[in-house]
N, C-alpha and C positions, 0 to 999 in steps of 0.2 A: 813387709807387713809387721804386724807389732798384736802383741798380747797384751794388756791392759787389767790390773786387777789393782784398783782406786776403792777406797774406805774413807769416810769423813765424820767424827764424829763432833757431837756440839750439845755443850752440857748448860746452863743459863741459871742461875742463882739470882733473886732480887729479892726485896722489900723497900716499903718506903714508911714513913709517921706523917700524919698533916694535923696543924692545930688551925682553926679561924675562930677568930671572935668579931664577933658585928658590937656597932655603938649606937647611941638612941639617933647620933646627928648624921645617920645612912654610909657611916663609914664603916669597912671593914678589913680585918690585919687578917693577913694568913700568911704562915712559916709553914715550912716541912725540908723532910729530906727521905734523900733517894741511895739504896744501895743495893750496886749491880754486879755481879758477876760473872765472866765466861770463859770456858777451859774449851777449846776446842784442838781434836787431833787428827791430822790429817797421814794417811799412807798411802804410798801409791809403789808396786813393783810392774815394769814397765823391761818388757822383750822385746830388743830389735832381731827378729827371726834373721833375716838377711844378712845382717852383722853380728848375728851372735852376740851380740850385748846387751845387759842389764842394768837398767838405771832405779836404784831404791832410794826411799826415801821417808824417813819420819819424822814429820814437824808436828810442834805445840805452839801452842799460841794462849795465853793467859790475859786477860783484860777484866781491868779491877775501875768502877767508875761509882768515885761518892759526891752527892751533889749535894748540897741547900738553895734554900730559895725564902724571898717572902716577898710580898705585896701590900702595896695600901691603896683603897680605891672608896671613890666617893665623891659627894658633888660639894660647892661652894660658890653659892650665888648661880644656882643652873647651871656651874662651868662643871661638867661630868670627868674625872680623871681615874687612872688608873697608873702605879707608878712601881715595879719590881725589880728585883734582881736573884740571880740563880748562879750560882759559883759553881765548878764541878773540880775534882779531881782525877784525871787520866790516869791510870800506870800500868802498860802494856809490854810483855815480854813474849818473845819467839826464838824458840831454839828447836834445832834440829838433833836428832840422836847421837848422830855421828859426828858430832861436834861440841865442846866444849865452851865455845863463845856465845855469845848472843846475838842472834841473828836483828829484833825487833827486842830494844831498850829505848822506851819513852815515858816520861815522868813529867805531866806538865798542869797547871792547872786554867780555866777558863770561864771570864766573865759574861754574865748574859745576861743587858741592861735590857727593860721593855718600858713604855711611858706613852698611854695616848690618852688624850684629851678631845673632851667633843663640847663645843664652843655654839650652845643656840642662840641664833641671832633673832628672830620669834617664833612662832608657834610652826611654821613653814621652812624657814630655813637654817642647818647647820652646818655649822665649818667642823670636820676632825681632823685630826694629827696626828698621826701611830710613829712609832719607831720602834723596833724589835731586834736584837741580834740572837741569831738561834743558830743550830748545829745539826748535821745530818752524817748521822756515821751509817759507815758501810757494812752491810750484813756478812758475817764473820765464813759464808762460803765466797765472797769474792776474795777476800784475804787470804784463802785459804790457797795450799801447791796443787789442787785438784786442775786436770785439765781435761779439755773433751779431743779426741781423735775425730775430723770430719774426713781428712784424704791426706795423702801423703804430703802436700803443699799447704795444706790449712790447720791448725791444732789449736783450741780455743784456752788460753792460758790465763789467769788469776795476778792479780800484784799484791802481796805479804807485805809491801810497806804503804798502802794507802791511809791518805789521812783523812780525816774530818773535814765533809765541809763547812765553811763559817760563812753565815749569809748575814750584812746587816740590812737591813731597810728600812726607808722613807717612805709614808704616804701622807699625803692632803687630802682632803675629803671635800669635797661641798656636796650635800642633799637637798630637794625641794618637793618637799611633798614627798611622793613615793618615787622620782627621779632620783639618782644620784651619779657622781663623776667625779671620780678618782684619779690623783698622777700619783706615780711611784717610781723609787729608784732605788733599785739594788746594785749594793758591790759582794761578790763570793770570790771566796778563799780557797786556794785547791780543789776547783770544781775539779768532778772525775768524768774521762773521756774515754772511749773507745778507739783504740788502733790497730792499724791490721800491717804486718809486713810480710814480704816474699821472698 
């Protein structure tokens, strides 16, 4: 049997600025930026009664995330567009107390093109076009050493180096009237999965 006494904390800092300006010809500019921060600490002291041993343990985890972005959208001859981009900067560190190294050192940065266009062919029908690449990060308790005790065979465990997923995708559009019918194709990067061993 096993004594468990787990603590998680998670602290979150952000702001962002947005400017848009519209023009007389239905176009309009918009820039901004985004800045994130998050310090989370995780501890956990962990009794194996049976073996008389103690497993401790105290991890940080620091994730610093600055983005910009801007946009231009508007029509030209009915042809409707929308056309951006959002750059981010990652830089994530994780260490643990009893150690001097760096557990999580990553420093990377990340583009994220979006561009759709909606193409009416008359009053009834249109063709659109999306493309989008976006990003889904993992909430900073999966990342986190915290784990769950269900039975001696089963202990529900966290991964500290998970990354971002990157989705990019494709859509075609045709609409008719209040119909419409869409293909789409996504490729993702580092999808995150669930595994169990015994």
């Amino acid at each position: 049997s096993q004594n468990r006494n787990q603590r998680i904390r998670i602290n979150v800092y952000s702001g962002r600025t947005d400017f848009e300006k519209a023009y007389k010809n239905k176009m309009k500019f918009e820039l901004g930026a985004l800045y994130f921060h998050a310090n989370s600490a995780t501890m956990f002291n962990i009794e194996t009664i049976n073996l008389n041993t103690i497993t401790f343990s105290n991890y940080t985890y620091k994730e610093t995330n600055i983005a910009g972005y801007s946009n231009l959208s508007g029509s030209i001859k009915k042809v409707n567009y929308s056309i951006g981009l959002r750059a981010e900067n990652t830089i994530a560190k994780g260490e643990n107390a009893t150690s001097s190294n760096l557990i999580i050192d990553k420093n990377y940065i990340n583009f994220f093109p979006k561009a759709e266009i909606g193409i009416p062919i008359d009053s009834t029908n249109t063709i659109t076009f999306d493309y989008a690449k976006s990003i889904s990060r993992p909430n900073f308790s999966s990342t986190s050493q915290v784990s769950a005790y269900i039975n001696p065979y089963f202990v529900w465990s966290n991964n500290i180096d998970l990354n971002p997923t990157i989705t990019d995708a494709i859509s075609l559009g045709y609409q008719y009237k209040d119909k419409s019918v869409r293909l789409s194709y996504n490729k993702i990067k580092n999808p995150v999965y669930y595994a169990t061993s015994y």
